[in-house]
C-alpha positions as CSV (number, residue, x, y, z in Angstrom):
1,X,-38.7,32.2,79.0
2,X,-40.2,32.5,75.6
3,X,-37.8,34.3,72.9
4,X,-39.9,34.5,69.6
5,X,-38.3,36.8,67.7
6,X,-40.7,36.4,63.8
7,X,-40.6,38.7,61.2
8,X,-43.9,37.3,60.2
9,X,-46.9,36.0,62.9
10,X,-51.1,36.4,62.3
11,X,-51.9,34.3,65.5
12,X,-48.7,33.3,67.8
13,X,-49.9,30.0,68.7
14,X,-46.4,29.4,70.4
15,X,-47.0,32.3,72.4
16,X,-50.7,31.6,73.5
17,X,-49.1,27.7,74.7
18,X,-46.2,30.0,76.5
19,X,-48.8,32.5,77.9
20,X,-51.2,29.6,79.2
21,X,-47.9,27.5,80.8
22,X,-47.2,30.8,82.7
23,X,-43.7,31.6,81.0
24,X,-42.5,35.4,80.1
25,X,-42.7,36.2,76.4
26,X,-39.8,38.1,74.6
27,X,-41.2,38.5,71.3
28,X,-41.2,41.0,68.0
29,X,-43.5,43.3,67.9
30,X,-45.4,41.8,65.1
31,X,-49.0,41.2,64.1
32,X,-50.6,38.9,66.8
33,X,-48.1,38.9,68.9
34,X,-48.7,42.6,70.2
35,X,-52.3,41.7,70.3
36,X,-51.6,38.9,72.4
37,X,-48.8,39.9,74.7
38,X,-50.4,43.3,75.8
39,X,-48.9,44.1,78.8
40,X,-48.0,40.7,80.1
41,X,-44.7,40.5,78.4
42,X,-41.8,41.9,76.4
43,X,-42.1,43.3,72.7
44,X,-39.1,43.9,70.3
45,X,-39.3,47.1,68.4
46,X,-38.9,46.7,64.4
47,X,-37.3,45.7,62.1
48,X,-36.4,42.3,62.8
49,X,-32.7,42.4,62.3
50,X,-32.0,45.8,63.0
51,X,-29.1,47.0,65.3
52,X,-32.3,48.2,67.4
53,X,-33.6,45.0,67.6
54,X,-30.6,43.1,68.2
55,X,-30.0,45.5,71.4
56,X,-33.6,45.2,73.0
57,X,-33.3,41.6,72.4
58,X,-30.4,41.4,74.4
59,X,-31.6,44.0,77.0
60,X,-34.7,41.9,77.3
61,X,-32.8,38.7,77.5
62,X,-30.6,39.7,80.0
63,X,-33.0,41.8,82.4
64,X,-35.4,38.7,82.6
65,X,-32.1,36.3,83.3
66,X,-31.4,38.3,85.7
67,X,-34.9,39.6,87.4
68,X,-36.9,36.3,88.8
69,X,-39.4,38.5,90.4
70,X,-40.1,40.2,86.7
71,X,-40.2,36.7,85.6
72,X,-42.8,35.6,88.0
73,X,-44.8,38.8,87.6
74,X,-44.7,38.5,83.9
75,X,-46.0,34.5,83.9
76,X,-48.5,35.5,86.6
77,X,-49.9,38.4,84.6
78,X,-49.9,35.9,81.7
């Protein structure tokens, strides 16, 4: 798993290099990285720092520790 939680990306090269090695992406829901992730992994609402955000970033982390199917399906669809 990929956790890239920026509060500033243009083009998510760390996410592109997770995408192509077939990992899930938990990441903000910042420039690139929306464009990027589309439906093939997991955005953080903003802000960045936010009691929102700090909860989906635990919810995120926590449903793809414990899902390996949602895992899979998220590398695959990577």
């Amino acid at each position: 798993v990929l956790l890239h939680p920026a509060r500033f990306e243009r083009m998510p090269l760390v996410v592109l290099e997770a995408m192509a090695k077939r990992l899930p992406v938990l990441a903000s829901a910042i420039g690139g990285n929306v464009e990027a992730l589309g439906d093939t992994g997991m955005l953080l609402p903003l802000p960045v720092g936010s009691p929102e955000f700090a909860a989906h970033l635990v919810e995120g982390l926590a449903q793809l520790s414990d899902d390996a199917s949602l895992r899979r399906r998220l590398g695959d669809a990577a």
